[in-house]
C-alpha positions in Angstrom: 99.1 -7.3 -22.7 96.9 -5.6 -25.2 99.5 -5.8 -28.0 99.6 -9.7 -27.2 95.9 -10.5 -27.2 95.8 -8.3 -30.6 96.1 -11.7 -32.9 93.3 -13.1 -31.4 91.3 -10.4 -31.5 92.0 -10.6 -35.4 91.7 -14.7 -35.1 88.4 -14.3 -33.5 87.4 -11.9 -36.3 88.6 -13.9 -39.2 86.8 -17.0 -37.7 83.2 -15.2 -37.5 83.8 -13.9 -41.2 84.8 -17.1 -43.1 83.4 -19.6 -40.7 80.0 -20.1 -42.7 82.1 -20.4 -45.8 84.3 -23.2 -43.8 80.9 -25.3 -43.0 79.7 -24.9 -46.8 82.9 -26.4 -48.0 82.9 -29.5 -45.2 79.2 -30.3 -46.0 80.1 -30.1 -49.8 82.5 -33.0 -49.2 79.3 -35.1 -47.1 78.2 -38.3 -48.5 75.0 -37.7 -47.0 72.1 -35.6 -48.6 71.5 -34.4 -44.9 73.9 -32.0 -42.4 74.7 -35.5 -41.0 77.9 -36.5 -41.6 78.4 -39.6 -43.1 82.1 -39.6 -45.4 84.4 -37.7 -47.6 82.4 -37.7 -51.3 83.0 -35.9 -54.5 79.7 -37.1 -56.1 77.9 -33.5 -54.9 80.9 -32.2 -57.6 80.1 -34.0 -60.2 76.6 -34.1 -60.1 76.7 -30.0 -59.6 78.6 -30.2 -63.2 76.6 -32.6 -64.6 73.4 -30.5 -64.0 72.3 -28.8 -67.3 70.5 -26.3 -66.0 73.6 -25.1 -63.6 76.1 -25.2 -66.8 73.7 -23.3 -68.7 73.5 -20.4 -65.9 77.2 -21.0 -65.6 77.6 -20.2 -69.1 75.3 -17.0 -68.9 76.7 -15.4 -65.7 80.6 -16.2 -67.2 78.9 -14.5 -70.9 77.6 -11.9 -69.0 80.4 -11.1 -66.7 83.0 -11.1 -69.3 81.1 -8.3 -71.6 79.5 -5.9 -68.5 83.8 -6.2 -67.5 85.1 -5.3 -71.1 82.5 -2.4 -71.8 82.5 -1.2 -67.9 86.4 -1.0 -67.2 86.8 0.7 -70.8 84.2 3.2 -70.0 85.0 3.8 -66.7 89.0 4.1 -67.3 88.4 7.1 -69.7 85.9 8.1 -67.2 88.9 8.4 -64.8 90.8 10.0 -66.6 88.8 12.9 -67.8 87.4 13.5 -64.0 91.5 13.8 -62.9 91.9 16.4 -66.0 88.9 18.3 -66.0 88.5 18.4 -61.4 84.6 17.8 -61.3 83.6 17.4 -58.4 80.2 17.0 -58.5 80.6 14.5 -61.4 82.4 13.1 -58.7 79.9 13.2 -56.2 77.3 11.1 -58.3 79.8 8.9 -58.7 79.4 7.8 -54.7 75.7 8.4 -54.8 75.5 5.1 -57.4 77.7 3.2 -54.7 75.7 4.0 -52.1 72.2 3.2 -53.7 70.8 -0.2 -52.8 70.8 -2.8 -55.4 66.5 -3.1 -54.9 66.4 1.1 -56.0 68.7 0.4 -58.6 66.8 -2.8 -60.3 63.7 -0.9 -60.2 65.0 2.0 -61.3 66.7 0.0 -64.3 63.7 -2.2 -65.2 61.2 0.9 -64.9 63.9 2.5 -68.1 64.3 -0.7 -69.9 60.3 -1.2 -69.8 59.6 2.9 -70.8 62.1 2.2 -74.0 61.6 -0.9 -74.9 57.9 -0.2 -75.1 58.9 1.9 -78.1 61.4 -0.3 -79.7 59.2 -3.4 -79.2 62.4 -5.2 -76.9 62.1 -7.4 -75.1 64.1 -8.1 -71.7 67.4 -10.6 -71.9 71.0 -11.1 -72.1 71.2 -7.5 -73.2 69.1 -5.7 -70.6 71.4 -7.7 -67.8 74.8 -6.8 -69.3 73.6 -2.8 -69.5 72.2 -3.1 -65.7 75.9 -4.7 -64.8 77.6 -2.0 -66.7 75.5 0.6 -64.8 77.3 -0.1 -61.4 80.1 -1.9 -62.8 81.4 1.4 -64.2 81.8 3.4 -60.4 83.8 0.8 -58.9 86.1 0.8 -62.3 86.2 4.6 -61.7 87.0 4.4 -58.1 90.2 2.2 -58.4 91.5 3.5 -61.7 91.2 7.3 -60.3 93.1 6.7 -57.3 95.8 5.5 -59.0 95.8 8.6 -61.1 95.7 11.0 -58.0 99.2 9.1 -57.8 100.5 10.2 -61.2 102.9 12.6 -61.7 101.2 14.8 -64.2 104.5 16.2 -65.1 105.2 13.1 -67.4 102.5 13.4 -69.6 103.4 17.3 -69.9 106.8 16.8 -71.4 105.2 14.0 -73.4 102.8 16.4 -74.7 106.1 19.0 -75.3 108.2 16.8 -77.1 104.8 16.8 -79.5 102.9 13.9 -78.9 99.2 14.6 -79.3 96.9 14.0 -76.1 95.9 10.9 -77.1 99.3 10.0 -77.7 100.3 11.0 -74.8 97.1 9.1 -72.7 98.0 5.6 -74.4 101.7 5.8 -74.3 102.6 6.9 -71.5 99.6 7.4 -68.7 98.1 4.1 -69.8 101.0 1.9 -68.9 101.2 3.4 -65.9 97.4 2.4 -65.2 97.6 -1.1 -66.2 98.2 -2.3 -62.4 94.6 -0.1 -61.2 92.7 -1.2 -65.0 93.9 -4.9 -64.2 92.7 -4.9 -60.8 89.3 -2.6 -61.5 88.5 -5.5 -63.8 89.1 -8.3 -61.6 86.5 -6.2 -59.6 83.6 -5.7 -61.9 83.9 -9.4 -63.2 83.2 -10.5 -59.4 80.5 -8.1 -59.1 79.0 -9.2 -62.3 79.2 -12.6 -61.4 77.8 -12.3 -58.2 75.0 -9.8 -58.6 71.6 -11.1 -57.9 69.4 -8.7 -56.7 69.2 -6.4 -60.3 69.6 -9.4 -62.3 66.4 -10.8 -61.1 64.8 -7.7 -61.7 66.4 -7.1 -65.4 67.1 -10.7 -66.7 64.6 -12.4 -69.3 63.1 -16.3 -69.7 66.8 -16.6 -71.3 69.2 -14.8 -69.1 69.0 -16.8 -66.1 72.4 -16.2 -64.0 74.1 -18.7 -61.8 73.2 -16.7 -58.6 69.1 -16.8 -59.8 69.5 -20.8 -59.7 71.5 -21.5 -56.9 68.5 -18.9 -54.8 66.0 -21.0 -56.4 67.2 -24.6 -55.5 67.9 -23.2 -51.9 64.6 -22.1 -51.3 63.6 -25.4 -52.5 64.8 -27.2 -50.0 68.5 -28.6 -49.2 70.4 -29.5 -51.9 74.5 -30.6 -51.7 74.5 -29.6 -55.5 74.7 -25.9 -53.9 76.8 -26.8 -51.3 79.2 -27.6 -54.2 78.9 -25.2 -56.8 78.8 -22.3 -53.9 81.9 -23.4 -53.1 83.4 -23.3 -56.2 81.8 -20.1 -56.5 83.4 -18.5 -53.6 87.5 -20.5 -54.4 87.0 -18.8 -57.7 86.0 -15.3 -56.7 88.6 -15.3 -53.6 91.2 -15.9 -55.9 89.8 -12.9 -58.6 89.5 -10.6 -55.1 93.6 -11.4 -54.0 94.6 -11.5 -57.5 92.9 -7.5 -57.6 94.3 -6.8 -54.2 97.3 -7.4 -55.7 97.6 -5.4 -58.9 96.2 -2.7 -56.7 99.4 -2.3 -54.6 101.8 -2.6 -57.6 
């Protein structure tokens, strides 16, 4: 009996995780302004694309995303690595204590650097301030995924690589990398949607010209209701769902 009511139990679960999503998406397709329904429309699509000011913090979060996931899965695949050669466990440790700081500590902490620098530099924040902040968590997730995959490695094959007198580095790109590629592809996939979606340090780090997608969508929401973010959120969450499977794929290769 237990066994039978198991896919409902799972059902029931599913339906309280993606049922707000479910609502967004219907209301995205109202005609009305209001959460009255009124008729299928596309018009909250194409006035969401239309709006300058959301294709402008389009174009930043996408900018921003696509650099803080370049620099952060390089970073954090040689990271990896050199933690499964070297066995460093507290290195290791810190590692979890980033993951498990909350974003509002983090920002602060960030912002409080950025400001102590910069004061020296004569900096202002911006673009680059945001993309260093994304990197900074970016990196441990990168690490994460790309080391587990490496506790998989037979170590053995890099050894004879290494007898048959390739040098270490050699050795790392042809023959450890390729193996990798599946965990890199997937840690990537990771930090972009965690780039793209961060809001909490980016508020704290951006500047008057690094305002992210997630900034304007909080700001027209507290504004008052607005099908615009019905749509774009929607968007928003197709696009990431597909980056999140596409990951959970690579990962089980």
């Amino acid at each position: 009996m237990k066994t039978r009511l198991l896919p409902l139990y799972a059902a029931a679960v599913y339906l309280f995780l993606h049922l707000p999503m479910l609502v967004l998406a219907v209301f995205s397709l109202n005609s009305s302004r209001f959460t009255v329904w009124e008729g299928i429309s596309l018009k909250w699509y194409r006035a969401a694309l239309a709006d300058q000011q959301l294709m402008e913090a389009t174009s930043n979060s996408l900018a921003i995303a696509f650099a803080a996931t370049l620099i952060s899965t390089t970073v954090g695949t040689l990271c990896a690595y050199g933690l499964w050669r070297r066995h460093s466990g507290w290195i290791s440790g810190s590692l979890v204590l980033s993951l498990v700081t909350p974003e509002i500590v983090m920002g602060i902490a960030l912002l409080a650097l950025f400001q102590w620098v910069f004061r020296n530099l004569g900096a202002h924040l911006g673009m680059h301030t945001v993309i260093l902040a994304h990197v900074s968590f970016c990196i441990a997730y990168v690490v994460v995924v790309v080391l587990a995959r490496l506790r998989t490695f037979d170590r053995s094959l890099e050894e004879a690589a290494l007898d048959l007198g390739a040098s270490e580095w050699q050795a790392f790109l042809r023959v450890t990398l390729p193996s990798l590629y599946p965990a890199v592809g997937a840690a990537a996939l990771l930090a972009f949607t965690l780039s793209f979606d961060d809001y909490v340090i980016t508020s704290l780090v951006s500047g008057v010209d690094s305002e992210t997608l997630p900034m304007v969508l909080y700001a027209m929401a507290r504004r008052g209701g607005n099908p615009e973010v019905n749509a774009i959120s929607t968007l928003i969450v197709f696009g990431l769902g597909v980056l999140i499977l596409a990951s959970e794929r690579l990962q089980t290769r």
